[in-house]
C-alpha positions in Angstrom: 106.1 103.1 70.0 107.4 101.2 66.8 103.9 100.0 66.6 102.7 103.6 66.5 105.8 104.3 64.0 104.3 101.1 61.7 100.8 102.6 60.8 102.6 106.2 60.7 100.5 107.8 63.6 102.4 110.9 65.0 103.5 111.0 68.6 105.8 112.8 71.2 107.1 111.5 74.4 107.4 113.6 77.3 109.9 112.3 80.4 111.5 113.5 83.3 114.7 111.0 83.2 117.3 112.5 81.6 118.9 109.1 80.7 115.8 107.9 79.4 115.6 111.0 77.2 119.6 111.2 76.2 119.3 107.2 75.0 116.3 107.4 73.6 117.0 110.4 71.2 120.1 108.4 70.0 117.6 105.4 69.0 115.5 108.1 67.2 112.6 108.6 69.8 110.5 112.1 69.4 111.3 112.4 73.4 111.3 115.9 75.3 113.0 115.9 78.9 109.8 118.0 80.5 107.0 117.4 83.2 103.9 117.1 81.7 101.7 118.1 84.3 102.5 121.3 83.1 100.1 123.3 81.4 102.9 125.3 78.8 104.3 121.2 78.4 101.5 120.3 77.3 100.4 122.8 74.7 104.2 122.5 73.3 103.8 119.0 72.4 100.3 119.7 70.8 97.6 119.0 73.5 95.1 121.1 71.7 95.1 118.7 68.4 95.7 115.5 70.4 93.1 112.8 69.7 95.3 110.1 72.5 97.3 110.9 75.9 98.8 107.7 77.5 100.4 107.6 81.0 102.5 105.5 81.6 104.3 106.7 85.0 103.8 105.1 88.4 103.2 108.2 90.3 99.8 108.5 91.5 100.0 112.4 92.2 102.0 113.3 89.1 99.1 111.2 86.8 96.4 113.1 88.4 97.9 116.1 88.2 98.4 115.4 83.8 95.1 114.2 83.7 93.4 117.3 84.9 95.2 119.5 83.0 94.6 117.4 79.6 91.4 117.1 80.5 91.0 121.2 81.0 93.3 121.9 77.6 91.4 119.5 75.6 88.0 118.5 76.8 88.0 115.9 73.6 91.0 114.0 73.9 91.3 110.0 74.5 92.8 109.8 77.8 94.5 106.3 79.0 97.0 106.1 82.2 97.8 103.3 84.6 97.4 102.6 88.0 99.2 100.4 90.6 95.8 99.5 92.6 92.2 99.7 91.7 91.6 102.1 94.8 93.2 104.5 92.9 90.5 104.2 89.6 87.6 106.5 90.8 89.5 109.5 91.5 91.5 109.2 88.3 87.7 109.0 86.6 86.3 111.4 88.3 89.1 113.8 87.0 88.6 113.1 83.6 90.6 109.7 82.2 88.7 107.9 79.7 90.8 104.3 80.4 92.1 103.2 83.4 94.6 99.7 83.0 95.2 98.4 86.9 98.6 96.4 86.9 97.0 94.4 89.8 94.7 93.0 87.9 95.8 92.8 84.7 98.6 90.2 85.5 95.7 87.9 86.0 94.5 88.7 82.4 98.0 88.3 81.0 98.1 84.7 82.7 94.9 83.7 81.3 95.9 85.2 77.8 98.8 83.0 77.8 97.2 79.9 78.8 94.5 79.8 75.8 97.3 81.0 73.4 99.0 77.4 74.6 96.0 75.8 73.7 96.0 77.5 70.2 92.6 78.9 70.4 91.5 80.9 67.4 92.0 85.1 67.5 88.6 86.2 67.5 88.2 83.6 70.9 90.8 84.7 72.4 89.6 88.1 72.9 86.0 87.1 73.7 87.8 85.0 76.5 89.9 87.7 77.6 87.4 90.6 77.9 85.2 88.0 79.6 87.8 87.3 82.1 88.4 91.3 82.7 84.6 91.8 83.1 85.0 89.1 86.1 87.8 90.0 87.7 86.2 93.6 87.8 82.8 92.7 88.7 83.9 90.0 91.5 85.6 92.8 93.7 83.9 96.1 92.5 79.9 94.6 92.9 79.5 96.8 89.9 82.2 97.1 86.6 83.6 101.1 86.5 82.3 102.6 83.4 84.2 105.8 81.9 80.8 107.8 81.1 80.4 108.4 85.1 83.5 110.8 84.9 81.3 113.8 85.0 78.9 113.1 87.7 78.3 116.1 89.3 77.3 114.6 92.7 80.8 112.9 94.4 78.9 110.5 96.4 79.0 107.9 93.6 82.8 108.0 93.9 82.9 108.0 97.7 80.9 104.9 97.7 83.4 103.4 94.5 87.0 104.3 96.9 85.2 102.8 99.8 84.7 99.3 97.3 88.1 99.9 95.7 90.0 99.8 99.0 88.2 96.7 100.2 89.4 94.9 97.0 93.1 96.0 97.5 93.1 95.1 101.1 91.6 91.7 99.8 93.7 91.6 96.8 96.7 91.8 98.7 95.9 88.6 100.7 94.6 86.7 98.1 96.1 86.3 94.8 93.8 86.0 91.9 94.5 83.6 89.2 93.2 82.4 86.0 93.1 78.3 85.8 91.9 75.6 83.6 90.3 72.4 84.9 89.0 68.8 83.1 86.0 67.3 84.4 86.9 63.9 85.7 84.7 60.4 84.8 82.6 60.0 87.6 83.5 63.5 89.6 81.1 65.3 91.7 80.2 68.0 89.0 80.5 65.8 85.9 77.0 66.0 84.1 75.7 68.5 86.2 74.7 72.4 85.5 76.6 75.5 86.7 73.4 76.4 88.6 73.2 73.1 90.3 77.0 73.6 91.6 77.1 77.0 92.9 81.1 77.4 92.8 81.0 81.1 93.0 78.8 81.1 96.2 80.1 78.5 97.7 84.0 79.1 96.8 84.1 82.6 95.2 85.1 81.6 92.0 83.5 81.9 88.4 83.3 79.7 85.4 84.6 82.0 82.5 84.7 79.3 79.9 83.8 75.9 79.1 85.7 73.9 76.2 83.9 70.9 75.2 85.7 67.8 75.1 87.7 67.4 71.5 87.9 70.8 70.9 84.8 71.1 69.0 83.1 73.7 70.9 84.2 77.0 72.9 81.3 78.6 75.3 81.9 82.0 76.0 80.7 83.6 79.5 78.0 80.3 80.1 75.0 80.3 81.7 73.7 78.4 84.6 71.8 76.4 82.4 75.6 74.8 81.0 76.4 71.3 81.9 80.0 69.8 82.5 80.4 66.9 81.2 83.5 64.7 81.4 86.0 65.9 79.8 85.3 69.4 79.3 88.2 71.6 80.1 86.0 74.7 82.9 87.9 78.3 82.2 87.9 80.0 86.3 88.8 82.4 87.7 89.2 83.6 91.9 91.5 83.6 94.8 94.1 80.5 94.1 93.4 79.4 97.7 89.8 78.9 96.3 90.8 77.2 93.3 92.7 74.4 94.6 89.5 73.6 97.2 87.3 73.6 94.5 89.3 71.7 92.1 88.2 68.8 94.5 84.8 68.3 93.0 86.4 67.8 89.1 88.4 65.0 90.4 88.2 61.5 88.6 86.4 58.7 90.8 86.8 55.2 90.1 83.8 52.6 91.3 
């Protein structure tokens, strides 16, 4: 909130924890004690002028339930909420939310955030790097990335079909943890001076090259191509299951003659 507070964008914060509410109003918060999946709630804290709704609680029922009366109130308005598991990210579409943030997945992003930040890479790459990384993560375990502008398909099978994808990632998910690494290309290792296309690491192991940094720094590739060669010393960007990782890490491995 002081972030909204810095560039003087007007807000109200509706919660159902007393405590919350009591501390928060001593530290100066515009915070209600209210449920918001109320319709009279919601047109008490200004739903009808409301360019943004966020939601930030955990509970599943509760979010749809504010996200379909926001959505009927004000057919306009931004809406972003969370969800625990991306199962959970066609119905919460399909009712009307614009933005859906899975905390699942995101930790993955977070990690891989942190680790280019380490290596001091510029702003303006760190983002192309990130939403790269997001695309993947997405793509890997959904076939197909979720794209807001399907919210108002009028025939449900499209959702069916996405719950049925969703679930099979959780279940996966939950076995296998996904993670974000950086590896060098050893001298003389099986991949050194060889295309992405000749290696086949997501087919064969599941996991995709995100990034490649050239050796010295010099050069960053963004999303490459199967036509981009590792050559010693690059630093490859993945991303998949850890499990995979570690096999695959195998092939990058310095050999001596």
């Amino acid at each position: 909130m002081k972030a909204l507070r810095k560039v003087d964008i007007p807000y109200i914060i509706l919660e159902l924890n007393a405590d919350t509410v009591e501390k928060e109003k001593k530290r100066g918060e515009n915070i209600v004690y209210c449920d918001a999946s109320h319709e009279s709630v919601l047109e008490y804290a200004g739903i009808h002028k409301a360019q943004t709704i966020v939601i930030s609680i955990p509970q599943i029922e509760s979010i749809k339930a504010i996200i379909s009366v926001a959505r009927r109130l004000n057919p306009k308005i931004g809406i972003i909420t969370r969800s625990r598991f991306i199962s959970e990210t066609g119905d919460l579409y399909h009712l009307g939310a614009d933005e859906v943030v899975v905390d699942e997945k995101e930790v993955a992003i977070q990690i891989f955030r942190r680790i280019l930040s380490n290596q001091q890479v510029p702003v303006q790459d760190l983002e192309l790097y990130t939403k790269q990384a997001r695309n993947e993560v997405y793509d890997k375990y959904l076939e197909k990335p979720i794209i807001s502008n399907i919210k108002y398909e009028p025939k449900y099978g499209i959702f069916d079909s996405l719950r049925l994808r969703a679930k099979w990632a959780d279940d996966k998910l939950s076995k296998n943890q996904t993670s974000v690494e950086q590896i060098r290309v050893g001298k003389g290792s099986d991949i050194a001076g060889k295309s992405l296309s000749e290696i086949h690491l997501r087919m064969s192991y599941g996991v995709s090259v995100i990034a490649v940094k050239r050796a010295g720094g010099e050069e960053a590739i963004v999303s490459p191509d199967g036509n981009t060669i590792l050559e010693v010393g690059d630093t490859a960007v993945v991303i998949g299951e850890r499990s995979s990782i570690t096999k695959m890490t195998t092939l990058f491995l310095e050999k001596t003659a």
